[in-house]
C-alpha positions as CSV (number, residue, x, y, z in Angstrom):
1,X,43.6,-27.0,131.7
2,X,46.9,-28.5,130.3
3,X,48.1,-27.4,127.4
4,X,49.8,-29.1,124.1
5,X,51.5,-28.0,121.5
6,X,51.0,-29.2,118.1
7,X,53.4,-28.6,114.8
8,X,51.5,-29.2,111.6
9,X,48.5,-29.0,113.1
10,X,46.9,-28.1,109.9
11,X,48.6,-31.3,108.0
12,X,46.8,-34.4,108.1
13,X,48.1,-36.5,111.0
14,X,48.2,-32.8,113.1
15,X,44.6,-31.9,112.3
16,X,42.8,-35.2,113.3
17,X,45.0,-35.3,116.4
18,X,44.0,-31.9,117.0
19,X,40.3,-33.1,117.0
20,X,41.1,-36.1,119.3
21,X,42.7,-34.0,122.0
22,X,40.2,-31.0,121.9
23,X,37.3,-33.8,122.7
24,X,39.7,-35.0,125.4
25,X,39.6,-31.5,127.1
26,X,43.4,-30.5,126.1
27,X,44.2,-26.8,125.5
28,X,45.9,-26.6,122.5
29,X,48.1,-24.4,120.6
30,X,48.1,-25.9,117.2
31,X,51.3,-24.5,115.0
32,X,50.4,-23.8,111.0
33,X,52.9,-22.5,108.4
34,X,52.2,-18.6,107.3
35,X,50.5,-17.4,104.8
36,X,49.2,-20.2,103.8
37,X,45.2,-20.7,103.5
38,X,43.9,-23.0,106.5
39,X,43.4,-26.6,105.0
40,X,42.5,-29.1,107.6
41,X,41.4,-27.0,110.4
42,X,39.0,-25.1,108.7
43,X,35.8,-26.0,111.1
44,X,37.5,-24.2,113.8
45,X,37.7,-21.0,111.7
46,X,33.8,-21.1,110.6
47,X,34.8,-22.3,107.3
48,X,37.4,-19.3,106.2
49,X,40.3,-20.2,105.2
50,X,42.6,-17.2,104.2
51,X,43.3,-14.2,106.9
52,X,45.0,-10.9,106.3
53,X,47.4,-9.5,108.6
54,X,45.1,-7.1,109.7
55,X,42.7,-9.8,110.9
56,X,45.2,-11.8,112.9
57,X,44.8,-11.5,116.7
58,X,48.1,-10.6,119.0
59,X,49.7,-13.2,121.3
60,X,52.2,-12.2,123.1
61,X,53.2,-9.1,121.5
62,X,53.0,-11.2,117.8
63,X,50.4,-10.4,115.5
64,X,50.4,-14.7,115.1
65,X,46.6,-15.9,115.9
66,X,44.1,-17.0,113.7
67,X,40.5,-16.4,115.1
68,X,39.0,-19.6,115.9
69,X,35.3,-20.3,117.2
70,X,36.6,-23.2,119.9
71,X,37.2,-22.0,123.3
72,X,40.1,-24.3,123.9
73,X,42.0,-24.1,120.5
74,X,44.9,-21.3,119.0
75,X,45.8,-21.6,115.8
76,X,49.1,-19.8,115.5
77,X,51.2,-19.1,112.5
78,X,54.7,-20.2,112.9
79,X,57.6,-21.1,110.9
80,X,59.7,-24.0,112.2
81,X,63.0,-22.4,110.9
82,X,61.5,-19.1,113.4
83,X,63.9,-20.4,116.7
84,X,62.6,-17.2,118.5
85,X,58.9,-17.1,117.7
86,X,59.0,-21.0,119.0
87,X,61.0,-20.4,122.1
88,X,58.2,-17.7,123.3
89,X,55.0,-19.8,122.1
90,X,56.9,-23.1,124.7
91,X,57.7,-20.7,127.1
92,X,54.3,-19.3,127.7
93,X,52.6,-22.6,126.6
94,X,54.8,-24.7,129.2
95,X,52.8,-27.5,127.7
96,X,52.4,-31.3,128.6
97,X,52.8,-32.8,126.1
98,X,54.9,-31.1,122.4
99,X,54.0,-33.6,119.7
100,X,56.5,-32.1,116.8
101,X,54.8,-33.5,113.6
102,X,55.5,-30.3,111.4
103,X,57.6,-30.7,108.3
104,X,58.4,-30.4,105.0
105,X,56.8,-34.2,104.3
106,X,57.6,-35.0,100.8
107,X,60.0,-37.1,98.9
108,X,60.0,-35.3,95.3
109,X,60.0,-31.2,96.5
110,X,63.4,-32.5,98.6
111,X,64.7,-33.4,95.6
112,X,64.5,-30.3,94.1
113,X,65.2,-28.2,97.5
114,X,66.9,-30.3,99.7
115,X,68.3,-27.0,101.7
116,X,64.5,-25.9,102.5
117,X,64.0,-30.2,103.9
118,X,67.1,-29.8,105.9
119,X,66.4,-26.4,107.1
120,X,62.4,-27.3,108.0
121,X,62.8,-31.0,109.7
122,X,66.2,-30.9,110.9
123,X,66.9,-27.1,112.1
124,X,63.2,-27.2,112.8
125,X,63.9,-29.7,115.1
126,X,66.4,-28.2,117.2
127,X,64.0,-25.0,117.3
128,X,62.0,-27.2,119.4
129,X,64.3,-29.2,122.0
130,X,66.4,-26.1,122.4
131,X,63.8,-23.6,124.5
132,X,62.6,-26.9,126.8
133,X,66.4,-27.5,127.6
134,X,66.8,-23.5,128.2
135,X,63.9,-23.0,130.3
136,X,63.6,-26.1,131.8
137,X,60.4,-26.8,130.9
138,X,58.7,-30.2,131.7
139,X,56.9,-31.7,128.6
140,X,57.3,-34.9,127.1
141,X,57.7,-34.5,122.8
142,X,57.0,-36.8,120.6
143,X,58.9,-36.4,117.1
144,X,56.8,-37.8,114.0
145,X,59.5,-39.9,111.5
146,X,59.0,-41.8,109.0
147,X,59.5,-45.2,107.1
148,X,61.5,-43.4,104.3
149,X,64.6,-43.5,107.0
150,X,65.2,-47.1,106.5
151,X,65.5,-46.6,102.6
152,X,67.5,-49.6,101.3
153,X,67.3,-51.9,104.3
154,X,64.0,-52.6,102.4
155,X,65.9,-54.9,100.3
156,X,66.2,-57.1,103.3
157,X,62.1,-58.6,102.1
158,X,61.3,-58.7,105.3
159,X,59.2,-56.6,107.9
160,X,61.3,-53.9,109.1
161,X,62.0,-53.7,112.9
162,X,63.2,-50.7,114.9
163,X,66.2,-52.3,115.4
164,X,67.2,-52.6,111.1
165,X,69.9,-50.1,110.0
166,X,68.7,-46.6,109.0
167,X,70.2,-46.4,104.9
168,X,67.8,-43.2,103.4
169,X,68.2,-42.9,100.1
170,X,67.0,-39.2,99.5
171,X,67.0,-36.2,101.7
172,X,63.3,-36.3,103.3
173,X,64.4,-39.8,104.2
174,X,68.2,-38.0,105.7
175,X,66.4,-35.1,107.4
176,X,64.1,-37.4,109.1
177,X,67.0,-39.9,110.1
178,X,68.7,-36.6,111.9
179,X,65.6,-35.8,113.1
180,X,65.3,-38.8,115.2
181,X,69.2,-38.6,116.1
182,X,69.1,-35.5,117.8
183,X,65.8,-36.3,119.7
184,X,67.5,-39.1,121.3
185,X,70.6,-36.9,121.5
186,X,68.4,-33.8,123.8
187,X,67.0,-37.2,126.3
188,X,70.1,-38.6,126.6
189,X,72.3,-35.7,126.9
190,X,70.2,-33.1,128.8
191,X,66.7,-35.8,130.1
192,X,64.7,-34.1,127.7
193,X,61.8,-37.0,127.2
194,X,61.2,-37.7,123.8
195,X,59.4,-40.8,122.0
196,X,59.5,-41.2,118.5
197,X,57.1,-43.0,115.9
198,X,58.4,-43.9,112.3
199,X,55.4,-43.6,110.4
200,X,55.1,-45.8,107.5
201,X,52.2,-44.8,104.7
202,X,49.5,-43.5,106.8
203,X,46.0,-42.8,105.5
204,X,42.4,-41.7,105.2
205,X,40.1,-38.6,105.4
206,X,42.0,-35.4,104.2
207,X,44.9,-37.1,103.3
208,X,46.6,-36.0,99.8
209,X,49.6,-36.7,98.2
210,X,49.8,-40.1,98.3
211,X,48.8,-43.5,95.9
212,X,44.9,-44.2,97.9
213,X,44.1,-40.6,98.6
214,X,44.8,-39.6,94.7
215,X,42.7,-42.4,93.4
216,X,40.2,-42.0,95.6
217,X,39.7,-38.1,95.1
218,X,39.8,-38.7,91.5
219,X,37.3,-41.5,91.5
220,X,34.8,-39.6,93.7
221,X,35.2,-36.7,91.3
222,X,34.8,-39.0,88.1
223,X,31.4,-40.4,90.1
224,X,30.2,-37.3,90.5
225,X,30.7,-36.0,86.7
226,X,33.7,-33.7,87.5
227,X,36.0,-34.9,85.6
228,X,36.3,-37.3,82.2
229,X,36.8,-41.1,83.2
230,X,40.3,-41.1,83.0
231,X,42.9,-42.1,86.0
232,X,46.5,-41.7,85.4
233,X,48.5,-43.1,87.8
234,X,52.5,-44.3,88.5
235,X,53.7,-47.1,89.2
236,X,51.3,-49.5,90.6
237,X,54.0,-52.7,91.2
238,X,55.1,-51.7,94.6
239,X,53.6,-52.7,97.8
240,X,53.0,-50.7,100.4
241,X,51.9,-51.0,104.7
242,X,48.8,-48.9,105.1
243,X,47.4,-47.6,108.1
244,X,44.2,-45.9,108.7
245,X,44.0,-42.6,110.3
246,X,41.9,-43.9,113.6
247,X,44.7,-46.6,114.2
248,X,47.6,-43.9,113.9
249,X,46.1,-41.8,116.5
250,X,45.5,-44.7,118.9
251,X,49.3,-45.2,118.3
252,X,50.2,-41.2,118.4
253,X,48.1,-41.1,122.0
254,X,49.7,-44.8,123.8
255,X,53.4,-43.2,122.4
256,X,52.7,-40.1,124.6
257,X,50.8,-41.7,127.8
258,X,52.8,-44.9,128.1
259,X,55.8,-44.3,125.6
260,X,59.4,-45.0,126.9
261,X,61.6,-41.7,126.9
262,X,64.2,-42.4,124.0
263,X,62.7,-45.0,122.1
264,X,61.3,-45.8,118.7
265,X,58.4,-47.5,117.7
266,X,57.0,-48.3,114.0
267,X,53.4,-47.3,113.5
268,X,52.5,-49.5,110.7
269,X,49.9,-52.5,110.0
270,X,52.2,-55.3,109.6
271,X,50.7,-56.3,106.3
272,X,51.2,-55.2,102.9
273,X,49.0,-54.6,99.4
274,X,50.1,-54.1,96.3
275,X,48.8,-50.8,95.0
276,X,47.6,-52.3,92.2
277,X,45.3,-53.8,94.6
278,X,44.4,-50.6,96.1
279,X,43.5,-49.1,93.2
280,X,40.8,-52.0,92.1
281,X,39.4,-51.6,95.8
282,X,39.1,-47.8,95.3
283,X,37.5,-48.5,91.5
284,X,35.1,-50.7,93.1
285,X,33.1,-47.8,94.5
286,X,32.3,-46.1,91.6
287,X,29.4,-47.1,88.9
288,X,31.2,-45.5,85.9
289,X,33.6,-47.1,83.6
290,X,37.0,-45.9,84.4
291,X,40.2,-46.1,82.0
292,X,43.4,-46.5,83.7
293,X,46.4,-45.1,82.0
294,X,49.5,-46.2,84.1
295,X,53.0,-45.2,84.5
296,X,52.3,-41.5,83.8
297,X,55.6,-39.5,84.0
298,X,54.8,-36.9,86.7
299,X,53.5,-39.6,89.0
300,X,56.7,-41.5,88.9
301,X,59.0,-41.2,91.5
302,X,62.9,-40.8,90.9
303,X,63.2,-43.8,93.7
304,X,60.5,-46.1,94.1
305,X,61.2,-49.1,96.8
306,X,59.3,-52.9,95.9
307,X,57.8,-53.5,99.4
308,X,57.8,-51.4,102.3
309,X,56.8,-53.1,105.2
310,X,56.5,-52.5,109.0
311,X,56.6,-54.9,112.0
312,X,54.6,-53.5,114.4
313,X,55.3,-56.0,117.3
314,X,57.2,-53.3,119.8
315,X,54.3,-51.5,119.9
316,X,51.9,-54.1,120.4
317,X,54.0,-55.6,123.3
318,X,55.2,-52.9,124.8
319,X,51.8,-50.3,124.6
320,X,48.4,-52.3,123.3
321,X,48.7,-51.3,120.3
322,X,45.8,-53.0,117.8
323,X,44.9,-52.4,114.4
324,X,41.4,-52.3,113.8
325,X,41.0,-51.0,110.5
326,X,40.9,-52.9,107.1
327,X,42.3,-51.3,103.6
328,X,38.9,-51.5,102.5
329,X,37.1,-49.4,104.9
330,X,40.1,-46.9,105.3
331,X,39.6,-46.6,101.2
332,X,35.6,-46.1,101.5
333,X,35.5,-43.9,104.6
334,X,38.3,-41.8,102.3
335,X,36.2,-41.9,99.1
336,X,32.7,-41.0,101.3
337,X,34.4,-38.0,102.9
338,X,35.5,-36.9,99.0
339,X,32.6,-37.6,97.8
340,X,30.9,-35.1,100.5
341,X,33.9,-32.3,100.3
342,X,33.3,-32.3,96.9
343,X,29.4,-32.1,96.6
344,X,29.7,-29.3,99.0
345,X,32.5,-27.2,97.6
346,X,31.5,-27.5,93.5
């Protein structure tokens, strides 16, 4: 069976990809941070979702492994900043396919430690090229970046192509701009294969943290009586490119069967929504009379682009790449799956 390698496999984008490759027959060895409690992965652990020391299984000499009840699953608890702890789970996994979407993934906590960003997605980085170059191991990896890297070039009011300069203007957006430097660096200095796919505002099931998941999860909570009828939001003047969750593992799987070693490719719709927009879609599914109270201080970001938009035209050239998902029913499949999380779990 061959094995892959998954960093933040616990995340959102890791633990759906996760379920796509176990039903395609993959071994996996899907890489979580320690301590934490299992999030998004949580089916494969019968439902529990903090472990003790003591009830960690060994691998290789490391008391690492989370117990899981799928035969071709680890779950493995390993730091990105851990260079030796990595080296020995890629040496013994010598896996196909590495797709490195651990990280810390957020603009506002690299403000306020930017050393912990740098050390996670850049250093983290390097902990993963370095053991394939020293042991000579075959895989292919492919490095998860983001949108955040072209930072002022969005002044251009256009779609942004692969090709626009790279100008971040905070340091998720830096680490992930290094990020993608020394991936190309390890293929074209030592053949390491590497593809890598600047994600722009990916969404759906399990997602948190960003503009449709928080209205959504509030929404379904204010439905179900949780909660008084109040949303506070940010700012809801920018527009954004949304994609849904199914189309960004179509575009994660063509990257890694048919991607071209050292390139880049946007994962993005191509078409952009105001999220004021995306907040009256998400109000739409609930019966209750909601107030809206905008522009509330702790949702504000310190930087907050107009438009960020994505031309997704390499990808659909050059792999088959199609969008098939509408922001409507990303936004309804998200506020059905919070509607059921939350029945369940109150």
């Amino acid at each position: 069976m061959e094995q892959i390698i998954i960093t933040g496999a616990d995340g959102f984008l890791g633990s759906h990809l996760t379920d796509f490759l176990i039903n395609k027959g993959y071994f996996i060895s899907a890489l979580k941070k320690p301590s934490g409690e299992v999030n998004n992965l949580y089916q494969y652990t019968s439902g529990k979702r903090n472990f003790s020391k003591k009830e960690l299984h060994i691998y290789h000499g490391k008391r690492i492994e989370i117990p899981t009840n799928q035969k071709n699953l680890i779950i493995l608890e390993c730091d990105l900043k851990n260079r030796e702890l990595l080296a020995l789970i890629i040496k013994k996994s010598n896996p196909k396919f590495i797709f490195h979407f651990g990280a810390q993934p957020f603009v506002i906590p690299s403000w306020e430690d930017p050393v912990n960003t740098i050390e996670t997605n850049v250093i983290g980085t390097i902990n993963i090229f370095e053991p394939i170059k020293k042991y000579k191991i075959n895989s292919k990896i492919i490095v998860a970046c983001s949108s955040a890297e072209y930072g002022t070039t969005t002044k251009l009011n256009r779609a942004l192509k692969e090709t626009d300069h790279l100008l971040a203007i905070h340091p998720y957006g830096i680490s992930k701009v290094a990020s993608e430097l020394l991936a190309r660096q390890y293929y074209i200095n030592f053949g390491i294969e590497s593809v890598i796919l600047r994600f722009f505002n990916q969404t759906g099931p399990r997602k948190v943290h960003d503009a449709c998941s928080d209205f959504v999860t509030r929404i379904a909570q204010i439905e179900l009586g949780l909660v008084e009828p109040i949303i506070e939001v940010g700012n809801l003047d920018p527009y954004r490119d949304f994609t849904g969750i199914k189309d960004s593992i179509q575009a994660i799987w063509l990257a890694a069967t048919k991607g071209k070693p050292g390139e880049t490719y946007n994962i993005c719709s191509s078409k952009k929504i105001q999220i004021r927009e995306v907040l009256k879609i998400a109000l739409s599914f609930s019966k209750k009379e909601i107030r809206v109270q905008e522009n509330t201080p702790d949702k504000l970001r310190k930087t907050d682009e107009d438009i960020i938009l994505g031309d997704n035209t390499k990808i659909k050239r050059e792999l088959g790449y199609n969008i098939t998902q509408s922001i409507e029913s990303i936004l309804k499949e998200m506020f059905d799956y919070w509607i059921d999380y939350f029945q369940k779990n109150e």
